[in-house]
LUMLUMZA-678441 format. One line per 3 residues: number of its first residue (from 1); for each residue x, y negated, z of C-alpha. Coordinates in Angstrom, 3 decimals. Layout:
% LUMLUMZA-678441
NUM	X Y Z; ...
***
This chain:
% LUMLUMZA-678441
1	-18.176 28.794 4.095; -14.500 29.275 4.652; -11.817 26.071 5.164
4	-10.348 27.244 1.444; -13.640 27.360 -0.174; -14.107 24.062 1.084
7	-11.098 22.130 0.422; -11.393 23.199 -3.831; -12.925 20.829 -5.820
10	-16.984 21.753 -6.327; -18.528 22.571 -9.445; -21.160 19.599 -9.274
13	-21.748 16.642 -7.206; -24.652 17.672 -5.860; -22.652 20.927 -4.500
16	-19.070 18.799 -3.858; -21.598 16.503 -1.501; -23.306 19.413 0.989
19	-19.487 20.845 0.857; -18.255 17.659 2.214; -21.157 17.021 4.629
22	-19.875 20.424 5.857; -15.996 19.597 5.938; -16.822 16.375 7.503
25	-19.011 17.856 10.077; -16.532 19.872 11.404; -13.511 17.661 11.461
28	-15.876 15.171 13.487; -17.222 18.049 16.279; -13.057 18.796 16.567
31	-12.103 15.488 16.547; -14.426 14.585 19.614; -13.481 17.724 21.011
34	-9.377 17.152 20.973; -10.110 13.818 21.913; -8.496 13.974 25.648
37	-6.187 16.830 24.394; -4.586 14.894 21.532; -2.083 12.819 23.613
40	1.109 11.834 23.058; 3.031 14.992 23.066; 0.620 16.297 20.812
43	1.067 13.694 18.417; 4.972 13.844 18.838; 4.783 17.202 18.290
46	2.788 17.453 14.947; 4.711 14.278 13.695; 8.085 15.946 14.390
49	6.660 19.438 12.534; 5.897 17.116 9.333; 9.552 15.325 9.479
52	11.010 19.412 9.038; 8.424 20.265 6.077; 9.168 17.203 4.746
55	13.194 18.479 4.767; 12.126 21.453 3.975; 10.409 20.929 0.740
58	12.419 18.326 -0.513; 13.501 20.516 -3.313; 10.162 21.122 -4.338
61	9.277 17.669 -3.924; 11.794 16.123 -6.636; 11.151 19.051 -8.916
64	7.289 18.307 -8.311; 7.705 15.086 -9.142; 10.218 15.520 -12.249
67	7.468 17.784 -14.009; 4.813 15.392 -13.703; 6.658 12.026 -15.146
70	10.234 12.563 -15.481; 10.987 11.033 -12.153; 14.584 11.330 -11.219
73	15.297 13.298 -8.008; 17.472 10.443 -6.392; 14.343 7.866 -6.816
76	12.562 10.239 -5.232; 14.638 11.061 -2.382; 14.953 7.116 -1.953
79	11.160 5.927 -2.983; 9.185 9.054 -1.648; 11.398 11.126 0.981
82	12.908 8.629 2.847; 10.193 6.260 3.727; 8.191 8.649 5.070
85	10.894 9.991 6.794; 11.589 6.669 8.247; 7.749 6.219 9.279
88	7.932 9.016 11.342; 11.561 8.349 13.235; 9.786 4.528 13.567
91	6.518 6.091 15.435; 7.977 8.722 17.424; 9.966 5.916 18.837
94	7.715 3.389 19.603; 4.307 5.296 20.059; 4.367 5.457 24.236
97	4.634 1.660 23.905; 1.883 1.428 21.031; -0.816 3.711 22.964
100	-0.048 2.123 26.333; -3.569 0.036 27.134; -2.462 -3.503 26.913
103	-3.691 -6.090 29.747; -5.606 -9.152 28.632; -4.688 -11.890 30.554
106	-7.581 -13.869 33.565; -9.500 -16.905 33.092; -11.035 -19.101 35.652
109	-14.646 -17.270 34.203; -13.785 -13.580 34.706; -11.889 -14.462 38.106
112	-12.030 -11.037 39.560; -12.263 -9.019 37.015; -9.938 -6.496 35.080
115	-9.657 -6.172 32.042; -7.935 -4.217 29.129; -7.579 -3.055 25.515
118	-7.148 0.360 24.937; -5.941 1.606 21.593; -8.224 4.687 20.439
121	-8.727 6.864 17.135; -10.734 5.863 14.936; -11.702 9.482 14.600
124	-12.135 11.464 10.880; -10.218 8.801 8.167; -9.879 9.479 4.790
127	-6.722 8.185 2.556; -7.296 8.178 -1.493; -3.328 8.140 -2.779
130	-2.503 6.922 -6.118; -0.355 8.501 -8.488; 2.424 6.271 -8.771
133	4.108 7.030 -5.309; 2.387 10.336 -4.681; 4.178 11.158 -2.014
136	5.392 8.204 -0.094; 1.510 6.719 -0.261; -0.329 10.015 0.401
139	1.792 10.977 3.492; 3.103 7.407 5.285; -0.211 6.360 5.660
142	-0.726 9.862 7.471; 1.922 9.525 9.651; -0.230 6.339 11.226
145	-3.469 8.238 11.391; -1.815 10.933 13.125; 0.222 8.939 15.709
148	-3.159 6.320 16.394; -4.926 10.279 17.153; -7.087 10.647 14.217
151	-8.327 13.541 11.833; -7.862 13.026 8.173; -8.751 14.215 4.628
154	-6.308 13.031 2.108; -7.401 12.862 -1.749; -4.045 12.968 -3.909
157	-4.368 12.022 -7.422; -5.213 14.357 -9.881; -2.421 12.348 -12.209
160	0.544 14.308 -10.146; -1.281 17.580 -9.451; 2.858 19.014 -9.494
163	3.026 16.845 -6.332; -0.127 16.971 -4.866; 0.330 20.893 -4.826
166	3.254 20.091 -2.791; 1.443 17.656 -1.015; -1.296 20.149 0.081
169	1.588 22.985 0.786; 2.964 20.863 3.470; -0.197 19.899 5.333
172	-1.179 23.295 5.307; 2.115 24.437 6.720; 1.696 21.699 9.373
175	-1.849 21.051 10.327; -4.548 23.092 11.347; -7.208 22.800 8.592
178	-9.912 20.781 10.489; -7.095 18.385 11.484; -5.831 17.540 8.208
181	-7.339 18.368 5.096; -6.488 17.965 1.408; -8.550 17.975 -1.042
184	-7.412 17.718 -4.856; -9.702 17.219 -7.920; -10.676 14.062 -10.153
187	-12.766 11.115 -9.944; -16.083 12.775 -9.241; -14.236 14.101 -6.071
190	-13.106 10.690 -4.832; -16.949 9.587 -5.739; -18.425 12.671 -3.324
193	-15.995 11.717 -0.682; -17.053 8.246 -0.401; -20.276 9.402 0.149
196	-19.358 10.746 3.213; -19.493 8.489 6.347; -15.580 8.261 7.318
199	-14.697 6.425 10.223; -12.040 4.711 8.054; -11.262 4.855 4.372
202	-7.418 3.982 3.727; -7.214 3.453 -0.296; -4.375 2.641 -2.633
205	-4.767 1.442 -6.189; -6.364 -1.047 -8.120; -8.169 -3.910 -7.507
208	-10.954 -2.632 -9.552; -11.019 0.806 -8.274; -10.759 -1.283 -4.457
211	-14.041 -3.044 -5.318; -15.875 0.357 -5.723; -13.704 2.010 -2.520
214	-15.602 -1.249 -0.337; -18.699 -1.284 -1.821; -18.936 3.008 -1.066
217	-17.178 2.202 2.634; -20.073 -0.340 3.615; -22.760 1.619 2.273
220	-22.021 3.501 5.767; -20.265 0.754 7.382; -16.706 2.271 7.237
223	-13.563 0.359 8.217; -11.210 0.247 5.104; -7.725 -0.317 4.507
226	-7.106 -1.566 0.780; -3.423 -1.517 -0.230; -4.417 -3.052 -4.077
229	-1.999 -4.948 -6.447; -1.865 -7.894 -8.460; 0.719 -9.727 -11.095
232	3.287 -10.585 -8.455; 5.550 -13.633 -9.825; 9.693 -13.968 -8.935
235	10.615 -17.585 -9.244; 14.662 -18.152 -10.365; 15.487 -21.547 -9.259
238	18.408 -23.425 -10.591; 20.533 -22.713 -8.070; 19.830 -19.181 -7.857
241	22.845 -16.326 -7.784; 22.282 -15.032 -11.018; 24.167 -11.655 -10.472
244	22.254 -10.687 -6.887; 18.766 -11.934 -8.981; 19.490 -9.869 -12.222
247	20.556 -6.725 -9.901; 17.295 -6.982 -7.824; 15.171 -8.260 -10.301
250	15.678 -4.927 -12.830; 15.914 -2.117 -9.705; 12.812 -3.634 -8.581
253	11.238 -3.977 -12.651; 12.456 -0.566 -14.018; 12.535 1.712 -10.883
256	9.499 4.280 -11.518; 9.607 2.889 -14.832; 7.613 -0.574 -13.714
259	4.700 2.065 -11.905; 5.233 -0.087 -8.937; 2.269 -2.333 -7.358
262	5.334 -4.861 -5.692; 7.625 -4.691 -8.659; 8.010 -8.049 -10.197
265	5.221 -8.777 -12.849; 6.652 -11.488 -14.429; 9.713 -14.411 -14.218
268	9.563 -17.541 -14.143; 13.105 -19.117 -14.991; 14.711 -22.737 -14.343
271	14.810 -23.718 -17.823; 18.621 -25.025 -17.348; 19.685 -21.731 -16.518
274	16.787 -19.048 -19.448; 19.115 -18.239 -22.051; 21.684 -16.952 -19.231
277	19.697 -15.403 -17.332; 18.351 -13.463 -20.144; 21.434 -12.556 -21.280
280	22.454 -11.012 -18.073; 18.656 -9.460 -17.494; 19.964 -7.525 -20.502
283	23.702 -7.152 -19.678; 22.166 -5.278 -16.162; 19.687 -3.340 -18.328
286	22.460 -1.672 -20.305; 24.681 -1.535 -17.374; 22.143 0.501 -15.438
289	20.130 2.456 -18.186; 22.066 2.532 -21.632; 23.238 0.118 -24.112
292	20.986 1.450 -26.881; 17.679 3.307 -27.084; 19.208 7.142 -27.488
295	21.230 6.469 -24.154; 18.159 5.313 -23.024; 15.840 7.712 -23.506
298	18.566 10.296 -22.737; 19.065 8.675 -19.629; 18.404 10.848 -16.465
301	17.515 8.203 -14.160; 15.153 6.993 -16.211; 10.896 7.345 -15.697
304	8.243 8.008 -17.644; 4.697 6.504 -17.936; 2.456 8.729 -15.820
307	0.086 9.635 -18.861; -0.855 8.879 -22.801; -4.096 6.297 -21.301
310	-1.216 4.171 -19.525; 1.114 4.335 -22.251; -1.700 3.067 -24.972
313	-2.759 0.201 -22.818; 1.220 -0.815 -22.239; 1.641 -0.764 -25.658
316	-1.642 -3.063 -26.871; -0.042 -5.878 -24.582; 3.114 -5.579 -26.345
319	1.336 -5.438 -29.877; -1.365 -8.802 -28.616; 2.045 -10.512 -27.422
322	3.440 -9.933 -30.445; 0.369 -11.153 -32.359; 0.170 -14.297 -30.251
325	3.938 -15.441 -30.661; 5.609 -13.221 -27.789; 9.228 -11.904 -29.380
328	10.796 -9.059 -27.995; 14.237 -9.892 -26.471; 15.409 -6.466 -25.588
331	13.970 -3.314 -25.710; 10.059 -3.026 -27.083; 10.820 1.222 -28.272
334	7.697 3.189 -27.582; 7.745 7.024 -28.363; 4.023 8.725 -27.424
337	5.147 12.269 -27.565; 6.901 11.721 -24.305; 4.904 8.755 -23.009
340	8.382 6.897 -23.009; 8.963 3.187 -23.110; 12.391 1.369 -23.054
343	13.197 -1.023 -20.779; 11.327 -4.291 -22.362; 12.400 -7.747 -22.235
346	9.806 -10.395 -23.843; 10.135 -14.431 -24.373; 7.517 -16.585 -26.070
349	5.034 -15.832 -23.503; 1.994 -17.952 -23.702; -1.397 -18.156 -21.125
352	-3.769 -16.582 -24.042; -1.815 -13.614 -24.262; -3.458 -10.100 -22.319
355	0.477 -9.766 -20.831; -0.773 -13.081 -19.234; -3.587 -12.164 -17.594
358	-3.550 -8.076 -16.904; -1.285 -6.527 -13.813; 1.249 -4.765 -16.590
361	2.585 -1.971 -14.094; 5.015 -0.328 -16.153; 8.760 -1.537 -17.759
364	7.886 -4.828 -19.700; 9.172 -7.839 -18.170; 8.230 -11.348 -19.652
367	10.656 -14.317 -19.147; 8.716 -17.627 -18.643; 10.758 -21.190 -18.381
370	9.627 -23.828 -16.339; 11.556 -27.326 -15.443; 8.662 -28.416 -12.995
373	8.151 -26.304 -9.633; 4.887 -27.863 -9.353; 3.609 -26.137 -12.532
376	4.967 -23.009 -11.962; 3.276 -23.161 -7.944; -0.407 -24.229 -9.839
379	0.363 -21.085 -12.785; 0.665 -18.705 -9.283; -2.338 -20.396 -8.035
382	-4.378 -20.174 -10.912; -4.320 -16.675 -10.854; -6.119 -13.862 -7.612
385	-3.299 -14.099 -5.000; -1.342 -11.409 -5.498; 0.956 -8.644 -3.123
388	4.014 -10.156 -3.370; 6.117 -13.185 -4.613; 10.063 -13.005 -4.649
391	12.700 -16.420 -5.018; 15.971 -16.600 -5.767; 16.962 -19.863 -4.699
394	19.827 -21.382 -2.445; 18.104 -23.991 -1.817; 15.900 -24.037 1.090
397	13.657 -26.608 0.499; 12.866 -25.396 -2.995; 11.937 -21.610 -1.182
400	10.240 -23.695 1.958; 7.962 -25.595 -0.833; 6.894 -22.119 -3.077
403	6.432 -20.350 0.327; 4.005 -23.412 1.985; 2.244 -23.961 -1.034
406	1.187 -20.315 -1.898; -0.979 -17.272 -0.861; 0.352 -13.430 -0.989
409	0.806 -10.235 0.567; 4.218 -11.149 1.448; 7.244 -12.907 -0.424
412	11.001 -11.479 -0.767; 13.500 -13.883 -0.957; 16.844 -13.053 -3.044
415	15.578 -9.756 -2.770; 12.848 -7.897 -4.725; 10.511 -4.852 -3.212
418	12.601 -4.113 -0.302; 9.919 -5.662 2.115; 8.012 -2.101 1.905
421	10.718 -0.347 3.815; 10.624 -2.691 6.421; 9.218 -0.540 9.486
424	8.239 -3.718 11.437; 6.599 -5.851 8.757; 3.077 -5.616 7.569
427	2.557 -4.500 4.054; -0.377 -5.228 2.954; -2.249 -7.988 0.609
430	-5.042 -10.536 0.840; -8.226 -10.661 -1.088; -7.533 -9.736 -4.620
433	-4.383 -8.136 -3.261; -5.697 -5.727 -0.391; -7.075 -5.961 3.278
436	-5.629 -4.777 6.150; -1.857 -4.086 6.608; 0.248 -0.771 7.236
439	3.736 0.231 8.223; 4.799 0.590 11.928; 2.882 -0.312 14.834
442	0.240 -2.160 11.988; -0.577 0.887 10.397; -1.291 2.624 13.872
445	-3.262 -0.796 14.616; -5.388 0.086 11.053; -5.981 3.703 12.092
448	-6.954 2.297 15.911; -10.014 1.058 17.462; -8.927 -1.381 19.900
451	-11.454 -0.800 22.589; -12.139 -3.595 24.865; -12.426 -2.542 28.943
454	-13.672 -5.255 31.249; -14.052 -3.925 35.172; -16.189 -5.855 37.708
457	-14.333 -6.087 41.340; -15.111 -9.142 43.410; -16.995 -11.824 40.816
460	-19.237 -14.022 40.744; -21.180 -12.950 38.075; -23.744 -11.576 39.344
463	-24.781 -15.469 41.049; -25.788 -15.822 37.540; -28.837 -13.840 37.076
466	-32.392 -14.485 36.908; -34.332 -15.250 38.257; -32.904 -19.267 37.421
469	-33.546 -20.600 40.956; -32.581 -24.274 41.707; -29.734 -22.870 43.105
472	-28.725 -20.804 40.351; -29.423 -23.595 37.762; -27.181 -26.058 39.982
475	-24.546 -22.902 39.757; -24.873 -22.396 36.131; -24.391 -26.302 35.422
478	-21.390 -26.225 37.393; -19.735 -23.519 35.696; -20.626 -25.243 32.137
481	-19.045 -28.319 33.228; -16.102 -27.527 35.154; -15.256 -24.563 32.990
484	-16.938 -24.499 29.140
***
């Protein structure tokens, strides 16, 4: 069977299973036999060809990406281009220094010894991309399998197949096929992948979907990198600048049209300070988008909701907020023919609502007041620990307190989702909210086995053996004593 047979989706599982024993079987005898060959240079190399395809198709990219949801071409440039962009330029800079074997330190027990961790590929990975970010989270995560020395087979989603046409356009211009492979179809394909034993699974998307992702990766004991989501809260205290939180606060809320798994969920306001701060929520709104729902809708830089299932769940929380008290303060238009909806503002919001309780991951933004911190910290608390948390405070005991007394991925302060295009933080969540990190030198970490070397040159070790002599006992008590 030919590489393009086997990279189209298969006609039935049982078939899509022996086509992927096949694919994977391949990728794993090249792997093992590039493994010397694939050195830096290599790497450099192949990272540097995917920065020019990258430039190359932009234009295809943001037109890609405007036919499947409306998604305006300077987003793109900005949410998918660049960060990849930025990965690579980040790891062709620092990779000598990330591959270079690192020296563990002596103790008195392994006195003559040496010892050392060597970095290593995993070896064949495979990365499951979600359809919000298409690009960005299909190819940055490739950037640190590639630069750790690893194969891969990326699955884009079916949602974008514009983009993941693109996607698979520039891997195949870059990579020889049983290096990188993509290969597109639906959910049956993901589940006949994750049948296959992959020496690492990297998967964005839900924390539902994540359970399933695990569950398939320790069936044959894979490594996995979950990059999941969560209702991440933003706290305005008090003494918050109200125009640098209202800016942030709706870039980070309506960019991608809320399809963001770090955009702020939900608000909880300083009850001194609500009725401004809603008022200037929807000052910014109309500012940024349109001051009334034809300017809206008519507005290029505007997204859409990926698909009609999305866009019917979005609108049942509005409709159950509604039901349960909620009141729409701005916004709350829904057209289905287009899978538009406005920019939403709610108020009312109480704990029995679905809005409550569901990640909403799309352009609705409730407004909760609060006058005690400590409620607001046990509300966060209550609730799976999500990817990210973002204050706007001046006051740093107020952000020391939220910061000591919760768990997340990771926490913005004054600023909201710009921590994912920081090169030398770890994104990633915890528990509910994703395992394992990426980004920089922690993404080549994920993609790495970090092999341990110990080398025996002049120690005593060997005084340690059976047969336990007197001698040897008296030795062995000695070394428990003086150095346990």
């Amino acid at each position: 069977m030919g590489i393009a047979e086997i990279l189209k989706p298969a006609g039935s599982p049982g078939n899509a299973i022996r086509e992927y024993d096949n694919l994977l079987a391949q990728m794993k005898a090249t792997q093992l036999a590039h493994r010397t060959q694939y050195n830096r240079n290599a790497r450099l190399d192949d990272l540097e060809r995917l920065r020019k395809a990258m430039l190359a198709h932009e234009t295809q990219i943001t037109e890609a990406c405007e036919r499947d949801f409306r998604k305006p071409a300077s987003e793109v440039k900005l949410t998918e281009i660049f960060p990849v962009l930025q990965e690579i330029r980040h790891a062709k800079r620092h990779l000598r220094q990330w591959m270079k074997p690192r020296r563990a330190s002596l103790t008195l027990s392994m006195v003559g010894t040496r010892a050392r961790v060597r970095p290593e590929a995993k070896g064949v990975c495979l990365i499951i991309a979600p359809w919000n970010y298409p690009v960005n989270l299909s190819l940055a995560p490739l950037v640190s399998a590639i630069a750790a020395g690893n194969s891969v087979v990326i699955k884009p989603s079916e949602l974008t197949p514009h983009t993941s046409g693109v996607i698979a356009d520039i891997v195949r211009e870059v990579f020889s096929p049983l290096h990188v492979a993509v290969v597109q179809g639906g959910i049956e394909t993901s589940q006949s992948l994750l049948e296959q034993p992959f020496d690492h699974i990297f998967f964005t998307g839900s924390p539902a979907v994540g359970k399933v992702v695990m569950a398939a990766a320790a069936r044959n004991l894979s490594s996995v990198t979950l990059e999941l989501g969560g209702k991440s809260p933003t706290i305005v205290g008090p003494g918050a600048n109200m125009r640098k939180a209202v800016q942030s606060i709706v870039w980070g809320k309506f960019a991608n049209n809320g399809q963001t798994c770090i955009a702020p969920d939900h608000v909880y306001v300083h009850s001194s300070i609500a009725q401004e701060f809603e008022h200037a929520v929807i000052t910014e709104i109309c500012r940024v988008y349109g001051n009334d729902n034809r300017n809206l809708k008519a507005n290029p830089d505007y997204c859409r909701i990926v698909n009609a299932r999305h866009f019917k769940r979005l609108h049942a929380l509005v409709k159950d907020a509604r039901t349960k008290g909620g009141e729409i303060a701005f916004g709350g238009e829904f057209d289905s023919s287009e899978n538009y909806i406005s920019p939403t503002v709610l108020r009312g919001m109480n704990p029995d609502m679905d809005i409550a309780e569901k990640e909403l991951f799309g352009p609705l933004l409730p407004l909760i007041p609060f006058d005690n911190l400590d409620d607001v910290i046990a509300r966060i608390n209550s609730q799976p620990k999500p990817l990210a948390l973002y204050i706007f405070e001046k006051d740093r005991g107020l952000i020391d307190r939220v910061i000591a007394n919760t768990s997340t991925g990771g926490i913005g302060i004054n600023v909201t989702v710009a921590q994912f295009l920081h090169p030398n933080l770890p994104f990633g969540g915890v528990n509910n909210s994703g395992i394992g990190a990426a980004h920089g030198e922690y993404g080549f970490r994920s993609f790495s086995h970090e092999r341990a070397i110990l080398e025996d040159r002049f120690s005593i070790l060997s005084w340690l053996y059976p047969p336990y002599t007197p001698r040897v006992r008296r030795l062995i008590d000695l070394v428990v004593r003086v150095l346990g």
